[in-house]
PDB file of the backbone (N, CA, C, O) and the ligand in Angstrom, with CONECT records:
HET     ZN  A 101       1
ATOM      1  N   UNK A   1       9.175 -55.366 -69.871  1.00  0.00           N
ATOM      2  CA  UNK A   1       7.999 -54.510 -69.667  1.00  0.00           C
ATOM      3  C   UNK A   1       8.393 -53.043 -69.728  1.00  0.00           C
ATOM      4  O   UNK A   1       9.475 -52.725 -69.234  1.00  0.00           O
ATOM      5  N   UNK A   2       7.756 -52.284 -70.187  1.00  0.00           N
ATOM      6  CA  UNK A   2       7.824 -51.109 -70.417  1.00  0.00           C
ATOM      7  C   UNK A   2       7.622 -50.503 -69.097  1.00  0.00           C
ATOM      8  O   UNK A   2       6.643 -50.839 -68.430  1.00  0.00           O
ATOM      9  N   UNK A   3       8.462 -49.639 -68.664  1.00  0.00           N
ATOM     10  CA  UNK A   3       8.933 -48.907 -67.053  1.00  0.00           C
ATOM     11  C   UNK A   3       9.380 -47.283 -67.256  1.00  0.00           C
ATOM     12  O   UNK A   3      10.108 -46.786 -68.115  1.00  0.00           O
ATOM     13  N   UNK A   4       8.786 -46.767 -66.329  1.00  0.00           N
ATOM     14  CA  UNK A   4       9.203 -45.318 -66.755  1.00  0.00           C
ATOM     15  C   UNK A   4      10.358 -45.100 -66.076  1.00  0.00           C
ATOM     16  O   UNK A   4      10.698 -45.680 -65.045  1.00  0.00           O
ATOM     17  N   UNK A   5      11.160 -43.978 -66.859  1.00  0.00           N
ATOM     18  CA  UNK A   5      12.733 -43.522 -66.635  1.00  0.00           C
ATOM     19  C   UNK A   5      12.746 -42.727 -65.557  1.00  0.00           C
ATOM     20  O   UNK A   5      13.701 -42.682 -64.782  1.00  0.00           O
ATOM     21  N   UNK A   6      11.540 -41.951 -65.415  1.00  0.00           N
ATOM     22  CA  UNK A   6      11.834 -40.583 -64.754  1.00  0.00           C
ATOM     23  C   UNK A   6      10.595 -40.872 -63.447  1.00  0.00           C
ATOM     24  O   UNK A   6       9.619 -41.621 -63.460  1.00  0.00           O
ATOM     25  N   UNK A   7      10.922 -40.282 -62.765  1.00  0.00           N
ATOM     26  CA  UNK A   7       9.825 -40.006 -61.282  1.00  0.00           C
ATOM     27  C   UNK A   7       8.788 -38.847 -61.899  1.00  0.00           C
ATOM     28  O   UNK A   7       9.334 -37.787 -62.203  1.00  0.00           O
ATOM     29  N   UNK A   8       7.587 -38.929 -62.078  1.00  0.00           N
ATOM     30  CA  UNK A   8       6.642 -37.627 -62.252  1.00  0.00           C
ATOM     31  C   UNK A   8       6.765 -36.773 -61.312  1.00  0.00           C
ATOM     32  O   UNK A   8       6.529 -37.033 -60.132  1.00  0.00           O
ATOM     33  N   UNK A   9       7.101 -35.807 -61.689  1.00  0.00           N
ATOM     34  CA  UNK A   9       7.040 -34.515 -60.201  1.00  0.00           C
ATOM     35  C   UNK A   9       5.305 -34.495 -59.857  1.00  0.00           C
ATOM     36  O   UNK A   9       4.512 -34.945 -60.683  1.00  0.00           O
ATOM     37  N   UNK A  10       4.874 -33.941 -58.599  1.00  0.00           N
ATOM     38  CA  UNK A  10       3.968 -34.273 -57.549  1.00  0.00           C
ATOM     39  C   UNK A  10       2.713 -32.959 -58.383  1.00  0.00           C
ATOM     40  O   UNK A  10       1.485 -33.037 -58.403  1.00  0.00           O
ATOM     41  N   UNK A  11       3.725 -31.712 -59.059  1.00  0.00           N
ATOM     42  CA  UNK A  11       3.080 -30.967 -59.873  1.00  0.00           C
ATOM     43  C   UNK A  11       2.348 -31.492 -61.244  1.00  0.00           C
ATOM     44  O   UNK A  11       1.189 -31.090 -61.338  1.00  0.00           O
ATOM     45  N   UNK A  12       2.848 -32.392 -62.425  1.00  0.00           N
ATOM     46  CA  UNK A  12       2.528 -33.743 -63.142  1.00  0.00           C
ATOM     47  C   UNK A  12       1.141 -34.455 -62.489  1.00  0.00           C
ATOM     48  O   UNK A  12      -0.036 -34.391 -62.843  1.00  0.00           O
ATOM     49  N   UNK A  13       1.757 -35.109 -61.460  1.00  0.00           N
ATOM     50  CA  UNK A  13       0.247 -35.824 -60.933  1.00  0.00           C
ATOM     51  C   UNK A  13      -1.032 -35.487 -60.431  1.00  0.00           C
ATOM     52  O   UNK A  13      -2.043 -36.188 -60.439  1.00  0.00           O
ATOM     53  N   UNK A  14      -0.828 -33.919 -59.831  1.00  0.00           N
ATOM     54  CA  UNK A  14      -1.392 -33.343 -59.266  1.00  0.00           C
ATOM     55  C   UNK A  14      -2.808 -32.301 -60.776  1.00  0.00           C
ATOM     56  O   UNK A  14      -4.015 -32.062 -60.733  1.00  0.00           O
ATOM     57  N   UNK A  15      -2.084 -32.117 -61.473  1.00  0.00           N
ATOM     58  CA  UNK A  15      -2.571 -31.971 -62.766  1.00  0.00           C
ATOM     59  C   UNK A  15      -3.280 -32.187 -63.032  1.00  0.00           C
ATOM     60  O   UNK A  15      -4.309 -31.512 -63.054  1.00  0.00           O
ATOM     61  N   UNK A  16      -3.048 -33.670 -63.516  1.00  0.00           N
ATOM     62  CA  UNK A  16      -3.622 -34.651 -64.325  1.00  0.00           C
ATOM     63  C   UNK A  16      -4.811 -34.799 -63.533  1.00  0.00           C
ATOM     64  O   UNK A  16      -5.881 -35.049 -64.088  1.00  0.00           O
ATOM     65  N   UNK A  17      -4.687 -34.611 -61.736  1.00  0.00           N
ATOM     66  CA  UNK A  17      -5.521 -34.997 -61.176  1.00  0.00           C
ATOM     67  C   UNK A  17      -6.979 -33.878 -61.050  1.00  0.00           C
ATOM     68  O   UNK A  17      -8.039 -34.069 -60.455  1.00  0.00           O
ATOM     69  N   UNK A  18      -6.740 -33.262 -61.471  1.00  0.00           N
ATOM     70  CA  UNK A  18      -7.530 -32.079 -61.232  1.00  0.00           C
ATOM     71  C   UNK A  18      -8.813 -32.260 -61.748  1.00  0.00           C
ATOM     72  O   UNK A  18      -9.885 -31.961 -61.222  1.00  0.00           O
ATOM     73  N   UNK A  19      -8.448 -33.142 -63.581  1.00  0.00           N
ATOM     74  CA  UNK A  19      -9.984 -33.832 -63.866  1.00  0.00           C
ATOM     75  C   UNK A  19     -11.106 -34.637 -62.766  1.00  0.00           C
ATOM     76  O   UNK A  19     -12.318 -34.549 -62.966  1.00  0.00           O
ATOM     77  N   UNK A  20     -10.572 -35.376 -61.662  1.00  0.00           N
ATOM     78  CA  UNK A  20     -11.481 -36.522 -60.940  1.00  0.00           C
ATOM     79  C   UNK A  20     -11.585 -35.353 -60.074  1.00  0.00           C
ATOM     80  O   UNK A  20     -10.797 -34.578 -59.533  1.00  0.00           O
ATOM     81  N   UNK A  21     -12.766 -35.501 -60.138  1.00  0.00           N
ATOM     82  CA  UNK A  21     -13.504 -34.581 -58.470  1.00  0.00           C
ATOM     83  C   UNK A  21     -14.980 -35.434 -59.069  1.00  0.00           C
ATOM     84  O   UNK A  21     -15.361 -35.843 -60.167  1.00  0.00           O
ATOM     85  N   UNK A  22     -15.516 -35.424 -57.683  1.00  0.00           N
ATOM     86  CA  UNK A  22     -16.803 -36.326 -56.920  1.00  0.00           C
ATOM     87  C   UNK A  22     -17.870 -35.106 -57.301  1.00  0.00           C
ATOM     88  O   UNK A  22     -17.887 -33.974 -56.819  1.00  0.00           O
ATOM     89  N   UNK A  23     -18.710 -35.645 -58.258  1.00  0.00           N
ATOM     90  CA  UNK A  23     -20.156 -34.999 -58.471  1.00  0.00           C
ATOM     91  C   UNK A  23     -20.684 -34.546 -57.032  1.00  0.00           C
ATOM     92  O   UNK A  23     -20.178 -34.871 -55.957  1.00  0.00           O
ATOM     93  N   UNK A  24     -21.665 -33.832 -57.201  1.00  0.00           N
ATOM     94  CA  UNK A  24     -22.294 -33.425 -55.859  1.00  0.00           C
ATOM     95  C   UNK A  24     -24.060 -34.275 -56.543  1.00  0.00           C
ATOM     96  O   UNK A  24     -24.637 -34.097 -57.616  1.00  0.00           O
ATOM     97  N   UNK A  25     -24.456 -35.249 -55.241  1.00  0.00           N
ATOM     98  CA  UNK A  25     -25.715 -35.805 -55.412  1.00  0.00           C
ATOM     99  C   UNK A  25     -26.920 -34.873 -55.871  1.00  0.00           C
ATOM    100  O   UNK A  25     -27.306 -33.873 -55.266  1.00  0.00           O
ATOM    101  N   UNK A  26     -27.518 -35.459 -57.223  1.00  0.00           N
ATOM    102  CA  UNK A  26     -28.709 -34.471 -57.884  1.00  0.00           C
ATOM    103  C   UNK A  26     -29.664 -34.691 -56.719  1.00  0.00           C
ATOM    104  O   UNK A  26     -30.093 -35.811 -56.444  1.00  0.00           O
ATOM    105  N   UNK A  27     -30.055 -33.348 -55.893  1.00  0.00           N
ATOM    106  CA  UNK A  27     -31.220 -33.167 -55.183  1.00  0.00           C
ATOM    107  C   UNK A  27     -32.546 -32.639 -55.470  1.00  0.00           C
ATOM    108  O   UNK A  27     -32.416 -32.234 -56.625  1.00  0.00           O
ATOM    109  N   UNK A  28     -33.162 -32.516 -55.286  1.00  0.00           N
ATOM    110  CA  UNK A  28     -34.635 -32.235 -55.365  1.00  0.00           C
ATOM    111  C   UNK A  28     -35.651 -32.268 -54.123  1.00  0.00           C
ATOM    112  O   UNK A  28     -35.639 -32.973 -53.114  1.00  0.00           O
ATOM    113  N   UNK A  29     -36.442 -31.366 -54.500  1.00  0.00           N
ATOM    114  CA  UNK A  29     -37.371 -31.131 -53.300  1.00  0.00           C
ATOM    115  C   UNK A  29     -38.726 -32.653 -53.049  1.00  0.00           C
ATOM    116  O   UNK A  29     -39.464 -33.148 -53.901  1.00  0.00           O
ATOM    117  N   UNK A  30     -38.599 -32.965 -51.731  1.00  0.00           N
ATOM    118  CA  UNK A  30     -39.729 -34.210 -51.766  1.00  0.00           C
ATOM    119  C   UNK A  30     -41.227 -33.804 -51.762  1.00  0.00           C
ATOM    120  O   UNK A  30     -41.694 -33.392 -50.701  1.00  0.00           O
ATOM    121  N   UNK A  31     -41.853 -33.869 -52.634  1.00  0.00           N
ATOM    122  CA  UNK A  31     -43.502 -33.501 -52.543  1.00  0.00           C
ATOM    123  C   UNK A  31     -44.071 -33.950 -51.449  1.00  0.00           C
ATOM    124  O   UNK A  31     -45.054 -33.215 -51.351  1.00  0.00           O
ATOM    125  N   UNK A  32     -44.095 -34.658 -50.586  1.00  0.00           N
ATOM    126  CA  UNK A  32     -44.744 -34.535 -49.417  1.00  0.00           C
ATOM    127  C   UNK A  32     -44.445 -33.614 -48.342  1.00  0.00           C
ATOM    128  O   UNK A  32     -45.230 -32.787 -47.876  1.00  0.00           O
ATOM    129  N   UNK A  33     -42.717 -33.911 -47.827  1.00  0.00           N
ATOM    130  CA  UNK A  33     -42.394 -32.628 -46.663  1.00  0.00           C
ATOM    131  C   UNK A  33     -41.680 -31.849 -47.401  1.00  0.00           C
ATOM    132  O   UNK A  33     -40.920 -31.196 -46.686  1.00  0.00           O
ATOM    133  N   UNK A  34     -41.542 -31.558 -48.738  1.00  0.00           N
ATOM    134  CA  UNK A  34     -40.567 -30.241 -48.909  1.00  0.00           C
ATOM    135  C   UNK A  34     -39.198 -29.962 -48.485  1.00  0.00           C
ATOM    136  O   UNK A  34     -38.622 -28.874 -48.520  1.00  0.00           O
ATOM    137  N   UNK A  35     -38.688 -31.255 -48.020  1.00  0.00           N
ATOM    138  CA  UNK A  35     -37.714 -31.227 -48.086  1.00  0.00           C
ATOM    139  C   UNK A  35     -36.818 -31.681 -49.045  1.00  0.00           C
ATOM    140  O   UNK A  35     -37.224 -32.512 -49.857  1.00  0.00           O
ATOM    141  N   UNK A  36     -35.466 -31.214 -49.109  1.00  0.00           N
ATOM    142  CA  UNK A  36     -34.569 -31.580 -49.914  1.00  0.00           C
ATOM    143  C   UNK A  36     -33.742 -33.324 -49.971  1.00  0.00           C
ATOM    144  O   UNK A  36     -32.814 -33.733 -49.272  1.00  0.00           O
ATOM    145  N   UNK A  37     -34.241 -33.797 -50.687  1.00  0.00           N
ATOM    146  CA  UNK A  37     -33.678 -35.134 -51.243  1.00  0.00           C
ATOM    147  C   UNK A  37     -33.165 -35.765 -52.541  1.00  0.00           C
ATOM    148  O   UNK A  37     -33.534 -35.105 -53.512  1.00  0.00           O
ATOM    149  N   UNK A  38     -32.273 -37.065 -52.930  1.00  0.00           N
ATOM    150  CA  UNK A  38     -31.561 -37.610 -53.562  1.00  0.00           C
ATOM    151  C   UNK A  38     -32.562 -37.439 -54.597  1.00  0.00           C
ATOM    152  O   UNK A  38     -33.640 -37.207 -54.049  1.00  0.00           O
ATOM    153  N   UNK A  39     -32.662 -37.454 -55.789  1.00  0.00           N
ATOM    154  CA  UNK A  39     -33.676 -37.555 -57.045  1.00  0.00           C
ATOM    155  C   UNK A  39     -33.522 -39.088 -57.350  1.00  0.00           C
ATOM    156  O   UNK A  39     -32.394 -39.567 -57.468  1.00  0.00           O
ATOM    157  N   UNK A  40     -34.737 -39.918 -57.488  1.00  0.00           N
ATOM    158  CA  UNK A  40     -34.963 -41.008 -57.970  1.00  0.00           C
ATOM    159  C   UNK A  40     -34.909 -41.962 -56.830  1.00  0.00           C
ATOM    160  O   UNK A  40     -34.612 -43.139 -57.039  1.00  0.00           O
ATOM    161  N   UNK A  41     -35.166 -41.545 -55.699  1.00  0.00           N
ATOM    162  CA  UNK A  41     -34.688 -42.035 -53.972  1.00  0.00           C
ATOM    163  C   UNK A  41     -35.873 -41.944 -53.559  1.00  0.00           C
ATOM    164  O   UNK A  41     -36.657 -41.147 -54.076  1.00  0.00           O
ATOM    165  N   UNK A  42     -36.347 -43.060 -52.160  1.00  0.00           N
ATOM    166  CA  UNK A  42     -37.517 -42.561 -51.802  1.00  0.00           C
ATOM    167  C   UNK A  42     -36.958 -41.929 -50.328  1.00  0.00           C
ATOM    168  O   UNK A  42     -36.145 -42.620 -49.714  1.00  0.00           O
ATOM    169  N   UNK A  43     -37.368 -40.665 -49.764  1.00  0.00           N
ATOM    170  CA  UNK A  43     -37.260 -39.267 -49.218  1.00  0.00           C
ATOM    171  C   UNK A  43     -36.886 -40.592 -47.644  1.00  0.00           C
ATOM    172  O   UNK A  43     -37.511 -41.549 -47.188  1.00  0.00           O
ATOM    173  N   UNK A  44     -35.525 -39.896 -47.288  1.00  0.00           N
ATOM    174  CA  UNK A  44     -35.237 -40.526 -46.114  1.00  0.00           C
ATOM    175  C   UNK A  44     -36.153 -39.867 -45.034  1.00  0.00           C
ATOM    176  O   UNK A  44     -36.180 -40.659 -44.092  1.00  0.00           O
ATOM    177  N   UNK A  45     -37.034 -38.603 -44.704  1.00  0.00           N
ATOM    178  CA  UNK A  45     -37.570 -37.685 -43.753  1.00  0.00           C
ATOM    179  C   UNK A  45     -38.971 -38.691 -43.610  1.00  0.00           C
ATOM    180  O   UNK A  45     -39.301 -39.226 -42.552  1.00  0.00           O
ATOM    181  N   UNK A  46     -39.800 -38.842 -45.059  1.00  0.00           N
ATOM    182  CA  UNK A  46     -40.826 -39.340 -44.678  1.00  0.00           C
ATOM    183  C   UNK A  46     -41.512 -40.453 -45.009  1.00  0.00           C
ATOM    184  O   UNK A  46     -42.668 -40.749 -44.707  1.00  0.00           O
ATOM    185  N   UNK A  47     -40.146 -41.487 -46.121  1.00  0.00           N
ATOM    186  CA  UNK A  47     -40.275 -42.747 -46.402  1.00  0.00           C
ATOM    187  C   UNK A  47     -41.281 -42.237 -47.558  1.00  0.00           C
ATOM    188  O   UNK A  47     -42.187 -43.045 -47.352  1.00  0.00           O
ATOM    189  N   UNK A  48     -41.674 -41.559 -48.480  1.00  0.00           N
ATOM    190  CA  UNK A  48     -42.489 -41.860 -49.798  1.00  0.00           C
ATOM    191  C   UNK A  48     -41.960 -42.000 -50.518  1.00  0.00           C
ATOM    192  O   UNK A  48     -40.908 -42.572 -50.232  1.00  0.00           O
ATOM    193  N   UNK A  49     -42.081 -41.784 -51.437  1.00  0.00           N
ATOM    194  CA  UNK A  49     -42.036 -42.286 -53.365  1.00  0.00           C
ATOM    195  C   UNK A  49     -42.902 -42.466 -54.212  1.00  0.00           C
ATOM    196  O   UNK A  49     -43.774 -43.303 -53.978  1.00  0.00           O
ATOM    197  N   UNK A  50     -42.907 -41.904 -55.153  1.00  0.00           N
ATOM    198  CA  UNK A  50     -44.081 -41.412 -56.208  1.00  0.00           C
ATOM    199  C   UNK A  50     -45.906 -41.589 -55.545  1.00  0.00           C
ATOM    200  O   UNK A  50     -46.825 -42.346 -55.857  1.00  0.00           O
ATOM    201  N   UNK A  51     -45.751 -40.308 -54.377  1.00  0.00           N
ATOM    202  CA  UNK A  51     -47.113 -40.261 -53.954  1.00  0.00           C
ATOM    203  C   UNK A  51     -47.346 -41.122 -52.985  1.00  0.00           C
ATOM    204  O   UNK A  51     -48.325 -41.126 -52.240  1.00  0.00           O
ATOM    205  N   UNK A  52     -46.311 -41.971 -52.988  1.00  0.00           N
ATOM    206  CA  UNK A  52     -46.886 -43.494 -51.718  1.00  0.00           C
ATOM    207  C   UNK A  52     -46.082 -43.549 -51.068  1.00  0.00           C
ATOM    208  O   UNK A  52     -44.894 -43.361 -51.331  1.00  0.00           O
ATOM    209  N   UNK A  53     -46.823 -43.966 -49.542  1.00  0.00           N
ATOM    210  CA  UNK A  53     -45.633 -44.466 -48.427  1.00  0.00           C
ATOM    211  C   UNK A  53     -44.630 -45.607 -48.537  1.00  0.00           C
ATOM    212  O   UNK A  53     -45.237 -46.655 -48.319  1.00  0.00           O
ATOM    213  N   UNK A  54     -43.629 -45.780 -48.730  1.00  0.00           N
ATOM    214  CA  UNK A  54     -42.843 -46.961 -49.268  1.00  0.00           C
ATOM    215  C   UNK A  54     -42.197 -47.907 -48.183  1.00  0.00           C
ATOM    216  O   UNK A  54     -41.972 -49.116 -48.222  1.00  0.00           O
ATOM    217  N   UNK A  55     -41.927 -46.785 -47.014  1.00  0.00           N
ATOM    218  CA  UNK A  55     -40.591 -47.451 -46.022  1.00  0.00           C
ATOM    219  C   UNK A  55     -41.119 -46.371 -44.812  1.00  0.00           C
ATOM    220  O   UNK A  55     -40.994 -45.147 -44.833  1.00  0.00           O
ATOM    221  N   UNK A  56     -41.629 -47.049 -43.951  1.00  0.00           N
ATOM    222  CA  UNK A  56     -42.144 -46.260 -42.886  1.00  0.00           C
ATOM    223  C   UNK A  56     -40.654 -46.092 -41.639  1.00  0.00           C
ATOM    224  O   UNK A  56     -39.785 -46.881 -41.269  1.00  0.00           O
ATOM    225  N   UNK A  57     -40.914 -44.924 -41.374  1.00  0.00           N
ATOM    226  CA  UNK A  57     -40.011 -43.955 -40.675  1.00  0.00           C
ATOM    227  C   UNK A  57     -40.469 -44.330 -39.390  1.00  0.00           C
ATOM    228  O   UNK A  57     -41.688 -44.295 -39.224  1.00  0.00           O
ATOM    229  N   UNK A  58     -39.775 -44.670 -38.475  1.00  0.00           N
ATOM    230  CA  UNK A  58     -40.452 -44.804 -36.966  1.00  0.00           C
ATOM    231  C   UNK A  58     -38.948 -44.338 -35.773  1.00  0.00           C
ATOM    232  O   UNK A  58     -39.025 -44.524 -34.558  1.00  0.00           O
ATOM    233  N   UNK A  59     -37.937 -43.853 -36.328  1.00  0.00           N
ATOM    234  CA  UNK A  59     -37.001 -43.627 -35.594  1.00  0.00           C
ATOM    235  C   UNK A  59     -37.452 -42.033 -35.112  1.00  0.00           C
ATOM    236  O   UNK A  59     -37.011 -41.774 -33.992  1.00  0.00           O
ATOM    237  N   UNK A  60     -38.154 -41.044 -35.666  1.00  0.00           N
ATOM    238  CA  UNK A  60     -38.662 -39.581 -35.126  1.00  0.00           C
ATOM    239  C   UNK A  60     -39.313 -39.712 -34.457  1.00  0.00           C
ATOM    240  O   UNK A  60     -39.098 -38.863 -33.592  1.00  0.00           O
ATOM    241  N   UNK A  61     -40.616 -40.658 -34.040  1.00  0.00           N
ATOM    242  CA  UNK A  61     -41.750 -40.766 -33.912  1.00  0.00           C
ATOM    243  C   UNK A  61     -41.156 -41.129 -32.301  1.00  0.00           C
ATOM    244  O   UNK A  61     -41.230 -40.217 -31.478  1.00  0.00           O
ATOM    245  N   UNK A  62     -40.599 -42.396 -31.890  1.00  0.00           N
ATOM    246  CA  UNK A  62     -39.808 -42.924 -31.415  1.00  0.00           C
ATOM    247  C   UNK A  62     -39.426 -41.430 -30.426  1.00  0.00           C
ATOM    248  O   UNK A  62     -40.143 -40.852 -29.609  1.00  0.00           O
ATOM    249  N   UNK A  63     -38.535 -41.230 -30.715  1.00  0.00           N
ATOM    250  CA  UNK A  63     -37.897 -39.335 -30.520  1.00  0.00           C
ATOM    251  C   UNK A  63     -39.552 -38.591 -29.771  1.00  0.00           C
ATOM    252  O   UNK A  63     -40.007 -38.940 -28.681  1.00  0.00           O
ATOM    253  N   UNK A  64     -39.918 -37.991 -30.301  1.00  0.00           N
ATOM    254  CA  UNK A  64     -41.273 -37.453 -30.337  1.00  0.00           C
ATOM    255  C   UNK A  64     -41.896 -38.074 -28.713  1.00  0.00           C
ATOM    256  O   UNK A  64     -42.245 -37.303 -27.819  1.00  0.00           O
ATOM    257  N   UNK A  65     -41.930 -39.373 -28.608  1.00  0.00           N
ATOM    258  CA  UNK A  65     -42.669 -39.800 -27.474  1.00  0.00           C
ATOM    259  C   UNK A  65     -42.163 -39.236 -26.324  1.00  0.00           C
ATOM    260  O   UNK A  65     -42.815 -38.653 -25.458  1.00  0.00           O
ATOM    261  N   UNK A  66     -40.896 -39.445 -26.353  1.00  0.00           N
ATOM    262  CA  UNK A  66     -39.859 -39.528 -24.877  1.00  0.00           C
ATOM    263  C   UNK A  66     -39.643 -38.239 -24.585  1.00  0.00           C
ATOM    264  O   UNK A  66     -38.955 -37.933 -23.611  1.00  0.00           O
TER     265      UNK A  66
HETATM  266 ZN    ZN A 101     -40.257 -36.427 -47.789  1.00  0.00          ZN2+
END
C-alpha cells in the first residue's frame, strides 16, 4: 500500500485546512413577528410557515402566565 515517507508539518495541514469553514445559516426575516429566522424553516418564535400556523408555540405563553 502506498504510505507516506514524510510527517506533514502542522503548517501543510493547517493550509490545506483553511478551505473547510462552516457556512453561516441563510436567515431571513419571519413575516409574521419580524423576526430573524432559518429560510425555508417554519419561524421557531411563532410556529408559522407560508402565512399559516404550523407548530403551535406554548412554551412563552406557559412563561407569560407565572
Ligand atoms: Zn415568526
Amino acid at each position: 500500500m502506498a504510505h507516506p515517507k514524510r510527517k506533514h508539518s502542522r503548517s501543510r495541514s493547517r493550509k490545506r485546512r483553511t478551505h473547510q469553514k462552516v457556512s453561516k445559516p441563510l436567515l431571513v426575516e419571519c413575516k409574521e413577528c419580524h423576526r430573524q429566522k432559518k429560510a425555508h424553516m417554519v419561524c421557531p418564535f411563532c410556529g408559522y410557515y407560508g402565512g399559516k400556523e404550523v407548530v403551535k408555540i406554548e412554551i412563552k405563553e406557559k412563561k407569560k402566565k407565572q
